[in-house]
C-alpha positions as CSV (number, residue, x, y, z in Angstrom):
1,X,9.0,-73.7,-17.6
2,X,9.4,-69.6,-17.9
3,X,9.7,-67.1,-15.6
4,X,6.8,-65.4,-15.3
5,X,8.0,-62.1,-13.6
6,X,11.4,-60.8,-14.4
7,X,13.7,-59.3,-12.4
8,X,14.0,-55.8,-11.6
9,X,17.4,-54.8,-12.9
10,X,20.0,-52.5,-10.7
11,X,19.4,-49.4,-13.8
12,X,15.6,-50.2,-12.9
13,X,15.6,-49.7,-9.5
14,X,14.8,-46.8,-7.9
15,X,13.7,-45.3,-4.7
16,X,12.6,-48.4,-2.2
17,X,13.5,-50.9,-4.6
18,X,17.1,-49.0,-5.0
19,X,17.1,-49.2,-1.2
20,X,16.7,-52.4,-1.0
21,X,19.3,-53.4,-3.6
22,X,22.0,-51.4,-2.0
23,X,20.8,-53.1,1.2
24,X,21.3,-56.8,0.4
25,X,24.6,-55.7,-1.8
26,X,26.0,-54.4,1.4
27,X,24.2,-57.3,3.7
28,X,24.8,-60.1,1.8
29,X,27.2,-59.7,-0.9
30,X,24.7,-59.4,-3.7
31,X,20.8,-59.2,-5.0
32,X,19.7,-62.7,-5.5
33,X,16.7,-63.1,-8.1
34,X,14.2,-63.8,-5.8
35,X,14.3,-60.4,-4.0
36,X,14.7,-58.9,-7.4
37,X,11.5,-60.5,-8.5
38,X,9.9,-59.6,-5.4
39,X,10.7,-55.8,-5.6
40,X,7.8,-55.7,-8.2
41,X,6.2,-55.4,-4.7
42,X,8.7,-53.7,-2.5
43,X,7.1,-53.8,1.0
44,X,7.1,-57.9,0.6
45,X,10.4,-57.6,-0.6
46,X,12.0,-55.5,2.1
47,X,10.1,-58.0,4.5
48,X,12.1,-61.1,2.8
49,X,15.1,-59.6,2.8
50,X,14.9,-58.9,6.8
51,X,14.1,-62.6,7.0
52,X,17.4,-63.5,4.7
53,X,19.8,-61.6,7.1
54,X,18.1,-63.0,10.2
55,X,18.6,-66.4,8.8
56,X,21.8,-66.3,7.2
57,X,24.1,-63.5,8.9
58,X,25.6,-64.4,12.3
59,X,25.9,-60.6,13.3
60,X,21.8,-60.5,12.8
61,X,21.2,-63.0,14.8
62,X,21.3,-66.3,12.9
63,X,22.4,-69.2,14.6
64,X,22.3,-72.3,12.2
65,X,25.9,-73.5,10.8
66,X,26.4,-72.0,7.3
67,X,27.4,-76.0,5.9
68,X,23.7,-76.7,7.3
69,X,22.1,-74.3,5.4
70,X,24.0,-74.7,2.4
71,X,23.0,-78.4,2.4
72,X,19.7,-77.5,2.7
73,X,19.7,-75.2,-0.5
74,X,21.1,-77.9,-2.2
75,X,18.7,-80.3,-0.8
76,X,15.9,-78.0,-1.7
77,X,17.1,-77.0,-5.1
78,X,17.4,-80.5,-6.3
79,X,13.8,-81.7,-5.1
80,X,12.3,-78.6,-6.8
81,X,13.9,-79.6,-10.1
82,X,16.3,-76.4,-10.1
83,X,18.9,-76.2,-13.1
84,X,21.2,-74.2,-11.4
């Protein structure tokens, strides 16, 4: 299966979208796909990004061990059929 929508690139983004780039860069380390293939519709994207740091960054507010959530990735990814 393709990927319908592709990623806005960093060199793409600009104005919200840029702002939310430079956001999850500085958040979380990086831009995962997902928010870059969301940012065809930055609002939604901003909004799942909020949800990300809640969920994942102690200092926002998460509370869930990080082993526990990386199990659950990896539990997710491999009943969805992910590759990678």
């Amino acid at each position: 299966m393709s990927q319908r929508l592709r990623g806005i690139s960093d060199d793409e983004a600009m104005g919200l979208v840029k702002e939310i780039f430079d956001a999850s860069n500085q958040l979380l380390g990086r831009t995962a796909n997902l928010v870059r293939i969301l940012a065809h519709s930055p609002h939604l994207a901003k909004w799942f990004l909020g949800l990300v740091v809640a969920v994942r960054q102690p200092n926002a507010g998460a509370v869930s061990d990080a082993r526990l959530r990386n199990l659950a990735t990896l539990k997710t990814s491999t009943l969805n059929g992910c590759r990678y």
